[in-house]
C-alpha positions as CSV (number, residue, x, y, z in Angstrom):
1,X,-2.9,-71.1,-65.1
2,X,-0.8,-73.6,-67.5
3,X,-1.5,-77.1,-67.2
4,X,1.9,-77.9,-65.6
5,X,1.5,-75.2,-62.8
6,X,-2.1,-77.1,-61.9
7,X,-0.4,-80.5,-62.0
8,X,2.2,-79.5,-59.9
9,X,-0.5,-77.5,-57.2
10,X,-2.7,-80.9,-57.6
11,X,0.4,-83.0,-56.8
12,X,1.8,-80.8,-53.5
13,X,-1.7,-81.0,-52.2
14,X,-2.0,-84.9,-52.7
15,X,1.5,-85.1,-51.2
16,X,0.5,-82.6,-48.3
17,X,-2.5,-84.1,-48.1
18,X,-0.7,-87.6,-47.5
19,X,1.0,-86.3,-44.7
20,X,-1.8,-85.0,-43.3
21,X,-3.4,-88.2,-42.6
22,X,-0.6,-88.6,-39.5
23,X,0.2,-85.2,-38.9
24,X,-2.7,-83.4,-36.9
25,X,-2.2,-80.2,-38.2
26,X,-3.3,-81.1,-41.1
27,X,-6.5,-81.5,-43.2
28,X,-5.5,-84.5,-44.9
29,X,-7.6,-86.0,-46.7
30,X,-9.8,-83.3,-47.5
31,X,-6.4,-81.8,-48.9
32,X,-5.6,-84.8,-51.2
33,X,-9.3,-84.6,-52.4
34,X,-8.9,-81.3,-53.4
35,X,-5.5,-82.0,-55.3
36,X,-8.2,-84.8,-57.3
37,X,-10.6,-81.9,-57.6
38,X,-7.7,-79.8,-59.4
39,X,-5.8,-82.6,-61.4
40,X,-9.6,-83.6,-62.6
41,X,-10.1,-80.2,-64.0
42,X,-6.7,-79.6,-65.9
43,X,-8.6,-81.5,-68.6
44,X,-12.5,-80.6,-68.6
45,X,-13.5,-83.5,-66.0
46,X,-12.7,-85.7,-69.4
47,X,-10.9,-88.6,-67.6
48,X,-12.1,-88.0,-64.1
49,X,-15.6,-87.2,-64.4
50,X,-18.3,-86.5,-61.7
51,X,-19.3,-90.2,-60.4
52,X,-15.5,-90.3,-59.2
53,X,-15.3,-87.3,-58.0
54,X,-18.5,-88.0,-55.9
55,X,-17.4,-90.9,-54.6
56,X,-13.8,-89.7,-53.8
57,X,-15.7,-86.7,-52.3
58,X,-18.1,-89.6,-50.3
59,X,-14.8,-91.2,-48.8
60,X,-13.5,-87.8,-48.0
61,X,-16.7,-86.7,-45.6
62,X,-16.7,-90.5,-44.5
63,X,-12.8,-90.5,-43.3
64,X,-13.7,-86.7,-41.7
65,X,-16.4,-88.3,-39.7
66,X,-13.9,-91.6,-38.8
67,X,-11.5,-88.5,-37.6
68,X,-13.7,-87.0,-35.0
69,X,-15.6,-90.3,-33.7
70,X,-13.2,-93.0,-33.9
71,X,-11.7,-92.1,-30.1
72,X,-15.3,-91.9,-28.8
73,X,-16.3,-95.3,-30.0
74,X,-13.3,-96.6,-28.2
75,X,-14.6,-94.9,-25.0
76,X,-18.0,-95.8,-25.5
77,X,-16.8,-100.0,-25.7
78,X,-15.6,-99.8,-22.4
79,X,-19.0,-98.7,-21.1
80,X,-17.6,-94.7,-20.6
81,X,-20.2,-92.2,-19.7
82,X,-21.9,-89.8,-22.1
83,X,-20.0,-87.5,-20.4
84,X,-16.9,-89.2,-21.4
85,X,-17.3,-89.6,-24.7
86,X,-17.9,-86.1,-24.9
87,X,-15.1,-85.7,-23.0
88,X,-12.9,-87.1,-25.6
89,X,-14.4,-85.7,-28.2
90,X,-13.6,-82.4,-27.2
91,X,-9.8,-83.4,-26.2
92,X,-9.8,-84.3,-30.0
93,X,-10.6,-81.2,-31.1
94,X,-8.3,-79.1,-27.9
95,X,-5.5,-81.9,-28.8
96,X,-5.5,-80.5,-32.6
97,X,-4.0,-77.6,-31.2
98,X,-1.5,-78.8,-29.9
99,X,0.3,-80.9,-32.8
100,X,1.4,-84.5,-32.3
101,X,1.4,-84.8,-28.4
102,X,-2.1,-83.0,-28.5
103,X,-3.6,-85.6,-30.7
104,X,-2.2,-88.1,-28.9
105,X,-2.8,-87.1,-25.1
106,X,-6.3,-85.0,-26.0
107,X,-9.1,-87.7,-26.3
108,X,-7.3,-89.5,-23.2
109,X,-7.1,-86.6,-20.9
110,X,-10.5,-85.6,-22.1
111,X,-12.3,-88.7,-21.8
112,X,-10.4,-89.6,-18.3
113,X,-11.6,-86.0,-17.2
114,X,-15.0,-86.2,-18.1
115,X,-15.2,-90.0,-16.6
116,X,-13.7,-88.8,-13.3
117,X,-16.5,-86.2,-12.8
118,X,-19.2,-89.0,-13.4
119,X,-17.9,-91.8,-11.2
120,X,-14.9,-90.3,-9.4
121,X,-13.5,-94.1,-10.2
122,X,-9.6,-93.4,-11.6
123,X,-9.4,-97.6,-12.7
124,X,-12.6,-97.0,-14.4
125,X,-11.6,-93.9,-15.9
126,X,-8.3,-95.5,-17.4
127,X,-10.0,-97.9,-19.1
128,X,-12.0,-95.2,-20.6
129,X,-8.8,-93.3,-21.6
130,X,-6.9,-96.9,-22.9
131,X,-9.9,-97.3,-24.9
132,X,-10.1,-94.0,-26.6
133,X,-6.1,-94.6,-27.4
134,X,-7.1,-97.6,-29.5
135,X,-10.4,-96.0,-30.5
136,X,-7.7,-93.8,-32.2
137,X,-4.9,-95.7,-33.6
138,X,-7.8,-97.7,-35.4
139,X,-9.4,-94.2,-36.6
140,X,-5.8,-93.1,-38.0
141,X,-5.5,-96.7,-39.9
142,X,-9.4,-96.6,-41.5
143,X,-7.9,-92.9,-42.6
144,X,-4.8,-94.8,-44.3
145,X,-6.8,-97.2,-45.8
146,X,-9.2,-94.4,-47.4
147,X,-6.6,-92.4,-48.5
148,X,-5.2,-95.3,-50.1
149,X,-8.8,-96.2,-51.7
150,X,-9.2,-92.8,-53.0
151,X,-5.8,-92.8,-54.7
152,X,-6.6,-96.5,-56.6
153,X,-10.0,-95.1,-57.7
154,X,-8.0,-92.0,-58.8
155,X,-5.4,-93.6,-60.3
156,X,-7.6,-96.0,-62.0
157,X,-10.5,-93.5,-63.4
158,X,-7.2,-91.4,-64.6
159,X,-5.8,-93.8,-66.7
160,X,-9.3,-96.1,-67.6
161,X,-10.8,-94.9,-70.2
């Protein structure tokens, strides 16, 4: 493959990637990483070598992590059942299915679900699902702020010698 067709496959999946940090169906930052991983390689790993790539590859596993748990730390502040916090973890996952309105609806159904069938308490239960809304919106800005991280230390390594 000629440089210019890898530069333009590392760019569309940064770009993709970008998107996929609000779009659900979407691996996004794993995708931008990947477009690092490629754009690193066009030239031998010369200006973005291995300690980059390891730490842009550290952020990556830490914002997948943020992803998945950020809705069931918000449900777990408001003093939600195990149960619950399962419960949205698993509406997470269900909600990915289902694009935008599944991302946004999931952890809430899921948690208020799974809190109904401990304490059978609806007011308790909202709380839970409120809380696993915000648990969320802050998951979705720590994944802008990595992505935005990993582009700097990108950006910089790339053009620091």
């Amino acid at each position: 493959m000629t440089a210019a067709a890898l530069w333009t496959l590392a760019i569309l999946l940064i770009v993709v990637g970008a998107l996929g940090i609000i779009l659900p169906a979407l691996p996004g930052i794993p995708l931008m990483f990947a477009g690092m991983v490629v754009a690193a390689a066009i030239d031998d790993f010369q200006r973005i070598g291995w300690v980059t790539l390891a730490v842009l590859g550290f952020l990556t596993l830490l914002s997948v992590i943020v992803e998945f748990a950020a809705s069931a730390l918000g449900a777990k502040h408001v003093g939600a059942s195990k149960r619950a916090i399962t419960g949205a973890l698993l509406g997470t996952v269900v909600g990915l299915f289902f694009g935008i309105p599944g991302l946004i609806f999931g952890p809430f159904v899921g948690a208020l679900i799974a809190e109904l069938t401990v304490h059978g308490r609806f007011e308790q239960a909202g709380r839970v699902g409120v809380a696993t809304w915000i648990g969320l919106i802050f998951g979705t800005l720590v994944k802008i702020a990595i992505a935005f991280a990993m582009l700097g230390i990108f950006v910089l390594a790339y053009f620091i010698e």
